[in-house]
MDTraj code that builds the backbone (N, CA, C; nanometers):
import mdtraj as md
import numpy as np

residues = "UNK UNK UNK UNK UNK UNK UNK UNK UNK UNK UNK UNK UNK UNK UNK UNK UNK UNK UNK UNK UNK UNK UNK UNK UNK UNK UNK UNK UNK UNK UNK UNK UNK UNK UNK UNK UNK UNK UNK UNK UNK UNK UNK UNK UNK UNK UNK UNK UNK UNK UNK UNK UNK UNK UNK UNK UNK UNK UNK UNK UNK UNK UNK UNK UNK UNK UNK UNK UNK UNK UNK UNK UNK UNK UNK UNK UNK UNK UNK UNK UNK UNK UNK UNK UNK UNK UNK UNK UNK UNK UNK UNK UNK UNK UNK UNK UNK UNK UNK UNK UNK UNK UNK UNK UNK UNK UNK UNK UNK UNK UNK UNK UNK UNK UNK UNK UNK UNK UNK UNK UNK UNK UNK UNK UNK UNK UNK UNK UNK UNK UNK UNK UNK UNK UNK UNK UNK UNK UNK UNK UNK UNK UNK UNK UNK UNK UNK UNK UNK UNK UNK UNK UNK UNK UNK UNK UNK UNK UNK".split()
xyz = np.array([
    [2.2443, 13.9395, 0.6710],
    [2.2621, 13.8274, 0.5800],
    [2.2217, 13.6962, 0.6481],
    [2.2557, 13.6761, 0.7572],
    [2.2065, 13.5527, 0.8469],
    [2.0575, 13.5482, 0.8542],
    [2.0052, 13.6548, 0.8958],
    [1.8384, 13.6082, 0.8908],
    [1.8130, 13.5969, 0.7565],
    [1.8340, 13.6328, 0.6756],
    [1.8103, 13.6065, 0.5248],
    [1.8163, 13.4620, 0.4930],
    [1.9435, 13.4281, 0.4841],
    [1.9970, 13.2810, 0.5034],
    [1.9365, 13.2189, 0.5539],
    [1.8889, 13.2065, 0.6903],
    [1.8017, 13.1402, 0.8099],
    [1.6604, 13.1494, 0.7160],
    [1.5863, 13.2220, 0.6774],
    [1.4697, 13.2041, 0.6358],
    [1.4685, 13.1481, 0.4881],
    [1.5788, 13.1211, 0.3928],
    [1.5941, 13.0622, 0.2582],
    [1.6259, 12.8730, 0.3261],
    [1.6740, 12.8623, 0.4169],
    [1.7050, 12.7203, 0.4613],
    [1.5724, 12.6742, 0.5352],
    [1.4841, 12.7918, 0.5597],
    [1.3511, 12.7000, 0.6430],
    [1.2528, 12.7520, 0.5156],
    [1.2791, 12.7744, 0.4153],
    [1.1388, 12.8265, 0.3045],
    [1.0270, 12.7358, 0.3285],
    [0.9577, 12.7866, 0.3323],
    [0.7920, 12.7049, 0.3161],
    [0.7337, 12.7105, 0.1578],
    [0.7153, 12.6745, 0.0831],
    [0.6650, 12.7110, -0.0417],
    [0.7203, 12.8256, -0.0556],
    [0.8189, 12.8878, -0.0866],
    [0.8709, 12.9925, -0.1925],
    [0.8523, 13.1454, -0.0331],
    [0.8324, 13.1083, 0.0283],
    [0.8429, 13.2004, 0.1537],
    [0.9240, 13.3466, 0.1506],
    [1.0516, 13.3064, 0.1180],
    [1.1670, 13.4229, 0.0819],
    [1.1174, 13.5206, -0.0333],
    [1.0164, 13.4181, -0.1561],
    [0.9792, 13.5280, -0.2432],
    [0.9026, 13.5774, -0.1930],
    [0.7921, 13.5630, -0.1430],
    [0.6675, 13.5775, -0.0758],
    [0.7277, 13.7086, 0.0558],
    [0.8069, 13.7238, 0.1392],
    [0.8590, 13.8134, 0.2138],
    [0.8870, 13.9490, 0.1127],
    [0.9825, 13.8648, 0.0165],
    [1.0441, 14.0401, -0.1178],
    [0.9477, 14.1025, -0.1860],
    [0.7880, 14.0240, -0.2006],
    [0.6981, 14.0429, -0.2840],
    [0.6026, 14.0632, -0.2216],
    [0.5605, 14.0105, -0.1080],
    [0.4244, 14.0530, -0.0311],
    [0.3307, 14.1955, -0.0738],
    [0.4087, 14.3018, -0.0808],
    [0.3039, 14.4141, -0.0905],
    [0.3458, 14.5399, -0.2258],
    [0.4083, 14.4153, -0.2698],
    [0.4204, 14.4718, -0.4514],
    [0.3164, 14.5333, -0.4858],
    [0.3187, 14.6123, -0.5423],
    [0.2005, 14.6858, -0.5565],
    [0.0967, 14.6746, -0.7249],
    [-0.0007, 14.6428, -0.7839],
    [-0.0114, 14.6126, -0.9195],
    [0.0448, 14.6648, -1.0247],
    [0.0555, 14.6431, -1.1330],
    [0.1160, 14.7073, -1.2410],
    [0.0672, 14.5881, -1.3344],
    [0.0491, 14.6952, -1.4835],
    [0.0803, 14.5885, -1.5866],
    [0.1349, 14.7050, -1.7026],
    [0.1646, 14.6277, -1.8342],
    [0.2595, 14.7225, -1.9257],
    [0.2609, 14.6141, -2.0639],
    [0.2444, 14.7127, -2.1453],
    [0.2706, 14.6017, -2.3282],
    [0.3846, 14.7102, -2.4047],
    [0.4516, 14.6217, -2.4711],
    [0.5641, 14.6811, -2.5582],
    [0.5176, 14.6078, -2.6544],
    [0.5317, 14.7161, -2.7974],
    [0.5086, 14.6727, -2.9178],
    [0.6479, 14.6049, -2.9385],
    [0.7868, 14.7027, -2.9535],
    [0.8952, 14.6628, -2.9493],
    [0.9941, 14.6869, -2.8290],
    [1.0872, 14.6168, -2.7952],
    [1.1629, 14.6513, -2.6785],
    [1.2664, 14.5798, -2.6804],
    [1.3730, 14.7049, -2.5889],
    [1.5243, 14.6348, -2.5844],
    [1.5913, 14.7037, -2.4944],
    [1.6153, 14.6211, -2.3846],
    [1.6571, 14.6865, -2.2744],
    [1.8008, 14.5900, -2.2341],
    [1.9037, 14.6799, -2.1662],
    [2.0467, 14.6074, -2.0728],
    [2.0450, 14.6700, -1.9701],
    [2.1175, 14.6387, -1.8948],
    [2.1108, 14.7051, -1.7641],
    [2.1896, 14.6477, -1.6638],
    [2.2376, 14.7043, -1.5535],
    [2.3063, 14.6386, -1.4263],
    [2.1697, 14.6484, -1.3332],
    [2.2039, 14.5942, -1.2195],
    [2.1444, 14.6362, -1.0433],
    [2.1971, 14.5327, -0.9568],
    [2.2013, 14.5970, -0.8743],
    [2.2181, 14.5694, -0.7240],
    [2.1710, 14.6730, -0.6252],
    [2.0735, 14.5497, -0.5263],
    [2.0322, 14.5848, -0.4191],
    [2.0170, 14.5383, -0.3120],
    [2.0140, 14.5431, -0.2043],
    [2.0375, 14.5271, -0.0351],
    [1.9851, 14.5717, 0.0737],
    [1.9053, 14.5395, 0.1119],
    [1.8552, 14.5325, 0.2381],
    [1.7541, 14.6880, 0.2693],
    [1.6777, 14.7002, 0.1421],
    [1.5869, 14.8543, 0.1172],
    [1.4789, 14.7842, 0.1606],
    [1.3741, 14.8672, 0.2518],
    [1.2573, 14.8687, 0.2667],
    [1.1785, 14.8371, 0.1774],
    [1.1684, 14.7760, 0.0854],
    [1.0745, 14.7660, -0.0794],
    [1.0670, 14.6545, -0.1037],
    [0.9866, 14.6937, -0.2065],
    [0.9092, 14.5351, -0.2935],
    [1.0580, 14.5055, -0.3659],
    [1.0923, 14.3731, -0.3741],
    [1.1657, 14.3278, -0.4296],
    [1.3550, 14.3369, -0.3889],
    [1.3413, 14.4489, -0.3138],
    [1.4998, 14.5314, -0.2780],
    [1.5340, 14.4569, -0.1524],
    [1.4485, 14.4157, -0.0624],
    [1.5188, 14.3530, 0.0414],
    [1.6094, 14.2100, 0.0831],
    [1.6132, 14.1532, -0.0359],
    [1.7124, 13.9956, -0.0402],
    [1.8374, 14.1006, -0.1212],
    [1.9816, 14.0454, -0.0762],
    [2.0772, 14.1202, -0.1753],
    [2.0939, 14.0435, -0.3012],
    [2.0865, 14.1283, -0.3959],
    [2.1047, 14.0629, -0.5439],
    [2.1642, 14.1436, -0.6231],
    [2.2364, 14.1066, -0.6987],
    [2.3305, 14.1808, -0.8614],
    [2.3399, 14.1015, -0.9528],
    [2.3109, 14.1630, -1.0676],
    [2.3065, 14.1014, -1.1812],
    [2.3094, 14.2040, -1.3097],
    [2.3352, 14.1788, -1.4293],
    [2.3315, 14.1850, -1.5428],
    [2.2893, 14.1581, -1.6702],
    [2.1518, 14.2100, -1.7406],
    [2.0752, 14.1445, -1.8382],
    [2.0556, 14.2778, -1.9544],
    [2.0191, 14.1979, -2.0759],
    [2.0576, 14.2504, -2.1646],
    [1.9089, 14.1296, -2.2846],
    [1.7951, 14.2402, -2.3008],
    [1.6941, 14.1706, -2.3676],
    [1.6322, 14.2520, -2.4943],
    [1.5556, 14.1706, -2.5635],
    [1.5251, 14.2933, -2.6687],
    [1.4085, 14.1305, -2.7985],
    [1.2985, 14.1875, -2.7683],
    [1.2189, 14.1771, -2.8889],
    [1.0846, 14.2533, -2.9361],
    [0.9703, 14.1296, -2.9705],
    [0.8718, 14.2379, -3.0428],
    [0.7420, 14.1969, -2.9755],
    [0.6713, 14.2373, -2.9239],
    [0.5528, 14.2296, -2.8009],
    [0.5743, 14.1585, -2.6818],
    [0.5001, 14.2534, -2.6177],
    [0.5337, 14.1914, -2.4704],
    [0.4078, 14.2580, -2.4214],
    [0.3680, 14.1429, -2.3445],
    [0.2358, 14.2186, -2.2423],
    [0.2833, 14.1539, -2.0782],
    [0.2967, 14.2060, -1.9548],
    [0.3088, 14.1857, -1.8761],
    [0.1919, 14.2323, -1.7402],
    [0.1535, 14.1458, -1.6332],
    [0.1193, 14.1916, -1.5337],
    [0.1752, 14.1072, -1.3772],
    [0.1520, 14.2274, -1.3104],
    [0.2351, 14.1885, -1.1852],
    [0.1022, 14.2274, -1.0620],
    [0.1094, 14.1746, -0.9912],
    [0.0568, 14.2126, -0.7853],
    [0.0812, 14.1269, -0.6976],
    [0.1618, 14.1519, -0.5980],
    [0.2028, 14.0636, -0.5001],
    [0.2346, 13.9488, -0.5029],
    [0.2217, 13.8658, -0.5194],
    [0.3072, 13.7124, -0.5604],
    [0.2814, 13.6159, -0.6937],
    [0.1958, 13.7529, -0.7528],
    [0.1528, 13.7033, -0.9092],
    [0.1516, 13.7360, -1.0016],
    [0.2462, 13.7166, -1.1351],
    [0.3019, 13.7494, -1.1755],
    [0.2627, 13.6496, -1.3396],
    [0.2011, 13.7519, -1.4620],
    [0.1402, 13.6714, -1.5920],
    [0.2302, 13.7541, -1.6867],
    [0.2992, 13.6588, -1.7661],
    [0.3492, 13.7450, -1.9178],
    [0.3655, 13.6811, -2.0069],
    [0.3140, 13.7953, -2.1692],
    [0.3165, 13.6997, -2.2643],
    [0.3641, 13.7880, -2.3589],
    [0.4783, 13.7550, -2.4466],
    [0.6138, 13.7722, -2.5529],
    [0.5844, 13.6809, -2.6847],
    [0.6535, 13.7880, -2.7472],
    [0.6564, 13.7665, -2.9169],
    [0.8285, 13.7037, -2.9053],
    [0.8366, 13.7428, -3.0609],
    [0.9837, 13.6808, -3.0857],
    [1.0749, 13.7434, -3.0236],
    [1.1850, 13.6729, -2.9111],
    [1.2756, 13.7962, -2.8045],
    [1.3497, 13.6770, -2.7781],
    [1.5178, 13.7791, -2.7480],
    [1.5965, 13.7140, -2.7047],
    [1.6509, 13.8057, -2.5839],
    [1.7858, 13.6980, -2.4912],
    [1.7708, 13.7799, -2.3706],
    [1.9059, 13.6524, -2.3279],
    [1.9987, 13.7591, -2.2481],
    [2.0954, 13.6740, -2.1948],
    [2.0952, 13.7822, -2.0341],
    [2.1458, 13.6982, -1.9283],
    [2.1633, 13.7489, -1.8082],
    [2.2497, 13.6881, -1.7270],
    [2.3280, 13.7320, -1.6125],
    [2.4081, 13.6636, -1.5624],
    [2.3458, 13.7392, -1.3612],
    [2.3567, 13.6446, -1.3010],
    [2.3040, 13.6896, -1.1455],
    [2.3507, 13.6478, -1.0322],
    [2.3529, 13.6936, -0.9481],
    [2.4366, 13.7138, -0.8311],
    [2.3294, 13.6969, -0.7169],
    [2.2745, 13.6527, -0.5678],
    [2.2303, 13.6656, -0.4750],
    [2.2483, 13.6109, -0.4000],
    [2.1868, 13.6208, -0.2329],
    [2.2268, 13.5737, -0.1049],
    [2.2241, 13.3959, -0.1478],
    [2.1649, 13.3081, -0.2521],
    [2.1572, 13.2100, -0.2280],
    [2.2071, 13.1391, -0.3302],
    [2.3413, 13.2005, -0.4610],
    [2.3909, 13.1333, -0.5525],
    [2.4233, 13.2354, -0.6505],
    [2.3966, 13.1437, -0.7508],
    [2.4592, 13.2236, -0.9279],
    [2.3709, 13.1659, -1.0069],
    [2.3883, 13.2101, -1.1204],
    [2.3119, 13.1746, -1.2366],
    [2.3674, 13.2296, -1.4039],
    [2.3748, 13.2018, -1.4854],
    [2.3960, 13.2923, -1.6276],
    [2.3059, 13.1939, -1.7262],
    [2.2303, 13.2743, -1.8359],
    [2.1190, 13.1827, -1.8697],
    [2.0869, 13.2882, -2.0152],
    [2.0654, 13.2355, -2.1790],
    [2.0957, 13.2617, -2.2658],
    [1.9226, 13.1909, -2.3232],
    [1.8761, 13.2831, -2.3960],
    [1.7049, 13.2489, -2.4500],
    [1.7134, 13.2739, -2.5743],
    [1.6507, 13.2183, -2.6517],
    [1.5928, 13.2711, -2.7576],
    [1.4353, 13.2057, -2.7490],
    [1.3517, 13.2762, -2.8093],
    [1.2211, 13.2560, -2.8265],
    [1.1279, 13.2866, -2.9325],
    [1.0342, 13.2388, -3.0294],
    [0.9323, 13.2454, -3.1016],
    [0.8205, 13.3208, -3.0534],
    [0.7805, 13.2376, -2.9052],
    [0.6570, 13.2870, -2.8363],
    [0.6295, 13.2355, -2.7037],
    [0.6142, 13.3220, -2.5942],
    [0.5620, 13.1979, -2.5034],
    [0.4554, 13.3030, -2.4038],
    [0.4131, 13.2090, -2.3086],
    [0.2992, 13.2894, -2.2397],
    [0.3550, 13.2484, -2.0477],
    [0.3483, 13.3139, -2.0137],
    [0.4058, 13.2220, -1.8361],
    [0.2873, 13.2716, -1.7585],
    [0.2634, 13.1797, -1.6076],
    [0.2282, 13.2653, -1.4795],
    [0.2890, 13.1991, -1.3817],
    [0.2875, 13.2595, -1.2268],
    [0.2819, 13.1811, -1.1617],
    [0.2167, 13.2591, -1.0461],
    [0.1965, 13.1627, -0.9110],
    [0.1261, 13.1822, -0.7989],
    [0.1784, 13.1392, -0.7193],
    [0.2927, 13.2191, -0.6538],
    [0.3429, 13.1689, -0.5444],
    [0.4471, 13.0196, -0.5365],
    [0.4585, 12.9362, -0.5322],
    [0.5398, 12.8272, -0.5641],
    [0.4928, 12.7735, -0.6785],
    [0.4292, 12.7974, -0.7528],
    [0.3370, 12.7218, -0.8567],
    [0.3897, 12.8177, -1.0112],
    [0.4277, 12.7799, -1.0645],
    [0.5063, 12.8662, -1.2248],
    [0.4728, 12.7575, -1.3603],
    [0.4048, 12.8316, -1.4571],
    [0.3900, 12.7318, -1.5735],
    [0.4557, 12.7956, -1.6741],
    [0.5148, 12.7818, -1.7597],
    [0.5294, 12.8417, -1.9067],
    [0.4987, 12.7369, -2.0293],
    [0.4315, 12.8427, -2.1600],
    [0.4166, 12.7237, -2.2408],
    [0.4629, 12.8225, -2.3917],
    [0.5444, 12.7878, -2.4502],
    [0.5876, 12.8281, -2.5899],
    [0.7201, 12.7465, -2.6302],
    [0.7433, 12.8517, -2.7252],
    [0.9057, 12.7876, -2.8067],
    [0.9899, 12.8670, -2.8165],
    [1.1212, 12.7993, -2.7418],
    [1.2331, 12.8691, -2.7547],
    [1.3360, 12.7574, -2.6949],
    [1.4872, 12.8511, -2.7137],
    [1.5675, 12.7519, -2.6724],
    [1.6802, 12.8492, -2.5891],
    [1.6417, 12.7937, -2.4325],
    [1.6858, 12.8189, -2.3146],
    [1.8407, 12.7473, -2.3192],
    [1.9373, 12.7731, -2.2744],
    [2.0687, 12.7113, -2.2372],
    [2.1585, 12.7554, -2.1433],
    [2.1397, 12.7259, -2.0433],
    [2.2267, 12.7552, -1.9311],
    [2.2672, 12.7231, -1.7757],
    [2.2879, 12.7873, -1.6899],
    [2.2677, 12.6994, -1.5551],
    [2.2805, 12.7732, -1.4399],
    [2.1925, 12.7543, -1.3500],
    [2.1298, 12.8253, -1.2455],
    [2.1651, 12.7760, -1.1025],
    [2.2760, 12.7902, -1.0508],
    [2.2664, 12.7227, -0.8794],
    [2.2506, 12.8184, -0.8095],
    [2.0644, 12.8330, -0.7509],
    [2.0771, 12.9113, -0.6010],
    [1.9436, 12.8528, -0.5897],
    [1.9262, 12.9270, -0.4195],
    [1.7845, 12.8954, -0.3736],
    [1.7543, 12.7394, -0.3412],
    [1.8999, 12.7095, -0.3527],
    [1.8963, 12.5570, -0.3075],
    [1.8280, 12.4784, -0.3968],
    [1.8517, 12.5257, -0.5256],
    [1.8012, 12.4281, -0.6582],
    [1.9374, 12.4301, -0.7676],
    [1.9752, 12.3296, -0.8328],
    [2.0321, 12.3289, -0.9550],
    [1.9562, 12.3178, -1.0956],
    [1.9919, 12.4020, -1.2002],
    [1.9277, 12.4296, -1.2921],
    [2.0223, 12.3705, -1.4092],
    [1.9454, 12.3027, -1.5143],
    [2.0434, 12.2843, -1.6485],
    [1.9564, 12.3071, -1.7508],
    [1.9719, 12.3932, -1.8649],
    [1.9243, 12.3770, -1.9836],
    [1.9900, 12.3299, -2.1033],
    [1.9552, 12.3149, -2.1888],
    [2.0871, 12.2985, -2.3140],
    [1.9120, 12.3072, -2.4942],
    [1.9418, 12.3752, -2.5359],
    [1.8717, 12.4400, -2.6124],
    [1.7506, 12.4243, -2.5743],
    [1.7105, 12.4389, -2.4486],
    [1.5494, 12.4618, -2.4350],
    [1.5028, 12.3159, -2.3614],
    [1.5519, 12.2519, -2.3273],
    [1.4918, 12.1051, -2.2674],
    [1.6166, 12.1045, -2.1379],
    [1.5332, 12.1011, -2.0105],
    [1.6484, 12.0972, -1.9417],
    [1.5379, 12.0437, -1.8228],
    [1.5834, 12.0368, -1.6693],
    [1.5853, 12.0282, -1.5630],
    [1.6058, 12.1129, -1.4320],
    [1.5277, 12.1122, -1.3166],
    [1.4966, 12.2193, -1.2258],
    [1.5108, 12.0567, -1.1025],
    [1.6192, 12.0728, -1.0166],
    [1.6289, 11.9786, -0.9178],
    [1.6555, 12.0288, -0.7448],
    [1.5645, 12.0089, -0.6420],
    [1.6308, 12.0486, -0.5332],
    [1.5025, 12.1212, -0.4989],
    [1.4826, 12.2431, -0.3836],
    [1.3890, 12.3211, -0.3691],
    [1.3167, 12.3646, -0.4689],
    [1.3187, 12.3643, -0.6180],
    [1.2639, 12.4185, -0.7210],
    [1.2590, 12.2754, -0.8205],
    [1.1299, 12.2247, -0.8552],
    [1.1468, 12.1134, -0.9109],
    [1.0940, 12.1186, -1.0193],
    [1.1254, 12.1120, -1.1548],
    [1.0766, 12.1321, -1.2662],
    [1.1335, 12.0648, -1.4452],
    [1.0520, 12.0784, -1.4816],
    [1.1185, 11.9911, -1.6304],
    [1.0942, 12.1390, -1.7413],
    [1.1391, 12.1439, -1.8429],
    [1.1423, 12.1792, -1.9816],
    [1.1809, 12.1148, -2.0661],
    [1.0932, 12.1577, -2.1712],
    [1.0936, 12.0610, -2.3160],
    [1.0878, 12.2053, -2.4045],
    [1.1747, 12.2409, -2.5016],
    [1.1835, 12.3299, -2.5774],
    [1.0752, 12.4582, -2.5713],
    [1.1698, 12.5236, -2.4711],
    [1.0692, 12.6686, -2.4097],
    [0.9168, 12.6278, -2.3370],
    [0.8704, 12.5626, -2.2981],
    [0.7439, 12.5457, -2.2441],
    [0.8174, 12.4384, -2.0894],
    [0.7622, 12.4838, -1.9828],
    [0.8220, 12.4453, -1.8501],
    [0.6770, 12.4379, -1.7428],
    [0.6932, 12.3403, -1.6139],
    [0.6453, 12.3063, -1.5288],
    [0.7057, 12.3207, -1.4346],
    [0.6932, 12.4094, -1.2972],
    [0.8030, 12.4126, -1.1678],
    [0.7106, 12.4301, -1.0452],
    [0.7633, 12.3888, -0.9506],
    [0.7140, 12.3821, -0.8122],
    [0.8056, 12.4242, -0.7033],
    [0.8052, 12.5038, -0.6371],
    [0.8871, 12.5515, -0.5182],
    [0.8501, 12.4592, -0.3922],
    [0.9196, 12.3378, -0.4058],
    [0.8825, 12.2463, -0.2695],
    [0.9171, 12.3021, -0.1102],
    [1.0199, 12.3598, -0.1133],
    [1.0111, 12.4085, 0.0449],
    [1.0682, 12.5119, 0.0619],
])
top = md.Topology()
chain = top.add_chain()
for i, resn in enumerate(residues, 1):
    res = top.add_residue(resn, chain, resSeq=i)
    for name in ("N", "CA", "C"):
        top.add_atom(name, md.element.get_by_symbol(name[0]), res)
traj = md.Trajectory(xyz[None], top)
């Protein structure tokens, strides 16, 4: 847990993700319809994504989805879907409540755009950022710096 810690307090641009994600391997996937809940927790596994400890709880479900993923890059784009989650990891909490029309996201490493409509409400402290939404227009302050205006967002992983 200490070297974990130790490398989330010296992040370089999003570094810690960049360590869990480095050699993710590609994938992509479309759902006409979908609805998924679920638990996890994981800790300190040899794998893409498994090695920071994290637990959480989410519970999502709408109507298209196209997704793709490889190593620190990550594009998806959703129809009408809603989705509540609550999360746990080495660097905070979070619980965070969506609804959405449509939106499209990517990002690259510290660099994340999203652009559609929906209304986000909730609040996020980890990773050494505080998060607020309140129906979709909110704020990203601290290591993660970002604005939203009703489901469409701008963020930057400063250090």
């Amino acid at each position: 847990y200490l070297f974990y810690r130790t490398l989330e307090l010296i992040d370089l641009g999003g570094i810690v993700d960049i360590i869990d994600n480095y050699d993710r391997p590609g994938s992509a996937s479309t759902d006409a319809t979908y609805a998924e809940a679920g638990t996890y927790a994981y800790a300190f596994e040899d794998k893409a994504g498994k090695r920071i400890p994290k637990a959480g709880v989410k519970a999502e479900a709408g109507v298209g989805r196209a997704r793709a993923e490889w190593s620190v890059f990550e594009a998806e784009a959703k129809g009408p879907n809603a989705s509540a989650g609550v999360h746990a990891d080495a660097s905070g909490v979070g619980a965070m409540a969506r609804a959405e029309i449509a939106s499209a996201s990517a990002s690259a490493g510290p660099l994340g755009v999203k652009v559609g409509l929906g209304v986000d409400t909730g609040v996020d402290l980890s990773g050494g950022s505080a998060e607020v939404k309140v129906l979709g227009c909110g704020v990203s302050v601290g290591r993660k710096m970002g604005i939203s205006l009703f489901g469409s967002e701008l963020s930057f992983k400063l250090w």
